[in-house]
LUMMI-596552 format. One record per residue (C-alpha): residue in one letter; chain; residue number from 1; x, y, z. Coordinates in steps of 0.05 Angstrom, whole numbers, plus 32768, in hexadecimal, padded with zeros to 4 digits. Layout:
% residues N
mipa|fivex|torfi|u|v|w
a|A|NUM|X|Y|Z
...
//
This chain:
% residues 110
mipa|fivex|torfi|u|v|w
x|A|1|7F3D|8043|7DCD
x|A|2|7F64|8034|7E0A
x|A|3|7FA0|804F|7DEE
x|A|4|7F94|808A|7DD9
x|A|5|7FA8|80C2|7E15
x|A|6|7F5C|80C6|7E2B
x|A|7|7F4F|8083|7E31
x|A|8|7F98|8079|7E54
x|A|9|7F84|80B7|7E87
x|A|10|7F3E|8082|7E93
x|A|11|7F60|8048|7EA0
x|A|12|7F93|8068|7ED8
x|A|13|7F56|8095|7EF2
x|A|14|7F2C|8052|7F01
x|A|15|7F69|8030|7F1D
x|A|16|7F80|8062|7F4D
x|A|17|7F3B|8075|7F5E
x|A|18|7F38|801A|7F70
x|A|19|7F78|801B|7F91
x|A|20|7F5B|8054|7FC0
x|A|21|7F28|8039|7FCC
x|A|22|7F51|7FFC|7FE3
x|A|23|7F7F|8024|8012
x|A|24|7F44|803B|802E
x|A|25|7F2E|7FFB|804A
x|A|26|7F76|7FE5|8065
x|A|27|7F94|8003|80AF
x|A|28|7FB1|8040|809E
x|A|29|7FFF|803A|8090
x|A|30|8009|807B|8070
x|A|31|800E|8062|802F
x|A|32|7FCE|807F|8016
x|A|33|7FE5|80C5|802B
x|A|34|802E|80B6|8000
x|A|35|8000|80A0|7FBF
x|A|36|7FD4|80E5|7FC3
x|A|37|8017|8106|7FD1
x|A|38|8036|80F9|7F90
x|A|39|8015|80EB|7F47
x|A|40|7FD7|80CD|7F41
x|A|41|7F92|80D0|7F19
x|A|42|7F65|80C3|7F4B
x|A|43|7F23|80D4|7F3C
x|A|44|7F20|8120|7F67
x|A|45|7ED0|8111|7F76
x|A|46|7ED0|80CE|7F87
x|A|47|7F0F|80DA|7FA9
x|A|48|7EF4|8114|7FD4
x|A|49|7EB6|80ED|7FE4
x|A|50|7ED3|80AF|7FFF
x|A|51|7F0A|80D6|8023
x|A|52|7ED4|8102|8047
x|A|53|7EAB|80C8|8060
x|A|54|7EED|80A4|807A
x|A|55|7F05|80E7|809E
x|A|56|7F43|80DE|8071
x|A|57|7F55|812E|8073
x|A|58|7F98|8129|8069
x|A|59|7F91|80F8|802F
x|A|60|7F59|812B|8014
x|A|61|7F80|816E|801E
x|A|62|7FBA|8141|7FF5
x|A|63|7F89|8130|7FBC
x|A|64|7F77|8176|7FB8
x|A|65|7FB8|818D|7FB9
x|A|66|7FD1|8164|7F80
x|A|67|7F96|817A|7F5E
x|A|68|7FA7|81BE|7F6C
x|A|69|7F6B|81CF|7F8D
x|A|70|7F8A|81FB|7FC6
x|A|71|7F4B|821D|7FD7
x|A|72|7F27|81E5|7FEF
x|A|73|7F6B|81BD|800A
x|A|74|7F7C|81FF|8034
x|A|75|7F2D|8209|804E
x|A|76|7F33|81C3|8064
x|A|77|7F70|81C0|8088
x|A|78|7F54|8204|80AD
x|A|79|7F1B|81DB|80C5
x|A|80|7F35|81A8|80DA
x|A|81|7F70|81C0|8108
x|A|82|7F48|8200|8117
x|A|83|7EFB|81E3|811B
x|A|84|7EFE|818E|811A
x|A|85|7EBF|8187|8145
x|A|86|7E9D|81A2|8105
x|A|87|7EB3|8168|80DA
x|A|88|7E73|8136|80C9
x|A|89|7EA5|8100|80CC
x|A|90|7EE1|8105|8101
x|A|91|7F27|8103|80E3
x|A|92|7F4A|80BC|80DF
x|A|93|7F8E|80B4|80BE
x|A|94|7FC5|80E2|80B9
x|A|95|7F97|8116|80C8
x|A|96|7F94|8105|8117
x|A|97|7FE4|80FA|811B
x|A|98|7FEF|812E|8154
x|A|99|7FBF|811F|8186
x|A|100|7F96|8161|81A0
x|A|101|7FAC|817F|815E
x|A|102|7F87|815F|8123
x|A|103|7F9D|8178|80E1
x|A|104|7FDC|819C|80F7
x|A|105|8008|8162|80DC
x|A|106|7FDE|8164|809D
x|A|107|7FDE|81B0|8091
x|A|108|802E|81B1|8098
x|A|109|8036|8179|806D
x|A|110|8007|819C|8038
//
């Protein structure tokens, strides 16, 4: 079953989703950012959740952008380099770059 294209799609789904998970719990060199950035089957829920609780904005607005989910990506960057004091979880990563100016690195990168 594992070869067929579905099963395939599983297998690189659960081991991105792992290897995000991974990143996650290493000091931030960037590298997490670059494997959003290009392809990747990351799981887009259990990617979105994780990133949210580690205020890993940049990371999420790149998930969502390979995803092709401008909406959200674009409503998040707004908020956080228009509104980041309404963020549940402050921004960590890439996201806080520019200090004073959280998410303006991320939104010109997206």
């Amino acid at each position: 079953k594992a070869k067929t294209p579905e099963g395939l799609r599983l297998i690189a789904t659960v081991i991105d989703t792992a290897i995000l998970r991974a990143m996650l719990l290493q000091p931030d060199s960037g590298a997490l950012l670059r494997l959003l950035q290009q392809t990747n089957f990351v799981d887009l829920e259990d990617g979105e959740s994780v990133l949210t609780s580690a205020g890993r904005y940049a990371e999420l607005a790149a998930l969502y952008q390979y995803n092709r989910r401008h909406t959200e990506g674009l409503r998040l960057l707004q908020q956080l380099s228009q509104h980041p004091g309404s963020l549940e979880v402050p921004a960590d990563g890439a996201a806080v770059d520019l200090k004073g100016l959280p998410g303006v690195w991320a939104a010109v990168r997206y």
